[in-house]
C-alpha positions, 0 to 999 in steps of 0.5 A: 900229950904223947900217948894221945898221938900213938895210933897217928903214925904221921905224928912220929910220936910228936918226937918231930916239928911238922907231921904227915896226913893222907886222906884215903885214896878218892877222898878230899881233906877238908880242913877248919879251925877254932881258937877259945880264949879264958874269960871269953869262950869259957869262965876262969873257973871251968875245969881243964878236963872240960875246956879241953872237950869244949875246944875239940868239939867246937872243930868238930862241929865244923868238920861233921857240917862239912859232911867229912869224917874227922881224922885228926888234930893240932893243938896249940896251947898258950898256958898262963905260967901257973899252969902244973902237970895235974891240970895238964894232966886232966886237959889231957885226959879230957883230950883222950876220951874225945878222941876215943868217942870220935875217932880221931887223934892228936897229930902235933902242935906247940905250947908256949906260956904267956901272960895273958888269959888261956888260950887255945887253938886247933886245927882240925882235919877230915875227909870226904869224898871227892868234891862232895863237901857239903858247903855254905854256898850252895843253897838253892831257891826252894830248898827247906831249912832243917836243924838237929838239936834243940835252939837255945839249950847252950844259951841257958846253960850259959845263963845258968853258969853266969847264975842269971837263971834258976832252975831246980837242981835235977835232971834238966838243970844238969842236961842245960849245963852240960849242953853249954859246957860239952857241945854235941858235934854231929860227926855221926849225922854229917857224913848222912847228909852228903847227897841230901843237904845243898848247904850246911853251918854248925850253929854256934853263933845262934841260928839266925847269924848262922843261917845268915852266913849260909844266905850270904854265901849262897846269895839267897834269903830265907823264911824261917817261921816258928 
């Protein structure tokens, strides 16, 4: 993983136990964090290249809701004990061509084995301006309701990896499976909407349960009309 880390100087080639990180002068850290389970979050069989985009991209969704650039990351991973170094190596490999599309790099973290499933934990770290952050609470009477992407894409791609949907092998068929296998984070749009949007949520849970996070934390209810 140490190549991962090279253009983090506060990662001190990940030769130390901790790491420094300085958000640019007027700006705030914003902070988040996921874990992702085998057998849970992804199937037994998902290839190590893909469960390591799946992990980052799901932090990185939290942090472009935020309205934040992403900077940099920790990983934490708990690896069954016949984990070799080719399937690191393509864990690896999956981290490195993320971090290259957004901009961000590896900062430190630990690995442990265990006799449970794979597992594995990120923390990730952005920035925003000061006391822009975009968060769920602050939605107002009247505001509307906007969503990027298309609802349901990763639900049946979901349904195609569990064989419980046929469609035709082609172009849609591979589109659906790589929306559930490789979330798109709106890192680029996030930073847009500051100034713009009162509230925000990366929709992972479904639309409906992610919207109702927004409602509650903002103490208000919403109409949504199909």
């Amino acid at each position: 993983f140490m190549p991962l880390a090279r253009d983090m100087p506060g990662a001190f080639g990940l030769r130390d136990d901790a790491a420094v990180l300085r958000p640019d002068p007027g700006f705030d850290l914003v902070v988040s964090a996921d874990a992702i389970v085998s057998g849970v979050h992804f199937f037994d069989t998902a290839q190590p290249k893909d469960i390591a985009r799946r992990g980052l991209r799901v932090n990185l969704s939290d942090i472009a809701a935020k309205g934040a650039v992403p900077l940099a990351y920790t990983l934490t991973l708990q690896l069954p004990l016949t984990t070799d170094e080719i399937w690191l190596s393509a864990f690896a490999e999956g981290l490195a061509s993320d971090q290259l599309e957004f901009g961000l790099g590896l900062l430190g973290g630990d690995t442990t084995h265990t006799n449970g499933p794979l597992s594995l934990s990120i923390n990730i770290f952005g920035q925003v301006p000061e006391n822009k952050m975009i968060s769920r609470s602050n939605s107002c009477v009247d505001d509307d309701v906007y969503v990027t992407g298309t609802i349901g894409d990763a639900c049946l791609g979901l349904a195609l990896e569990k064989g419980d949907l046929d469609v035709p092998t082609g172009p849609e068929r591979l589109e659906l499976a790589e929306r559930y296998l490789c979330p798109q984070p709106r890192v680029f749009l996030g930073p847009e909407l500051l100034g713009y949007a009162s509230a925000a949520a990366d929709v992972s849970a479904g639309l409906i349960a992610d919207l109702g996070h927004i409602c509650d934390a903002s103490g208000l209810g919403a109409d949504v009309m199909f």
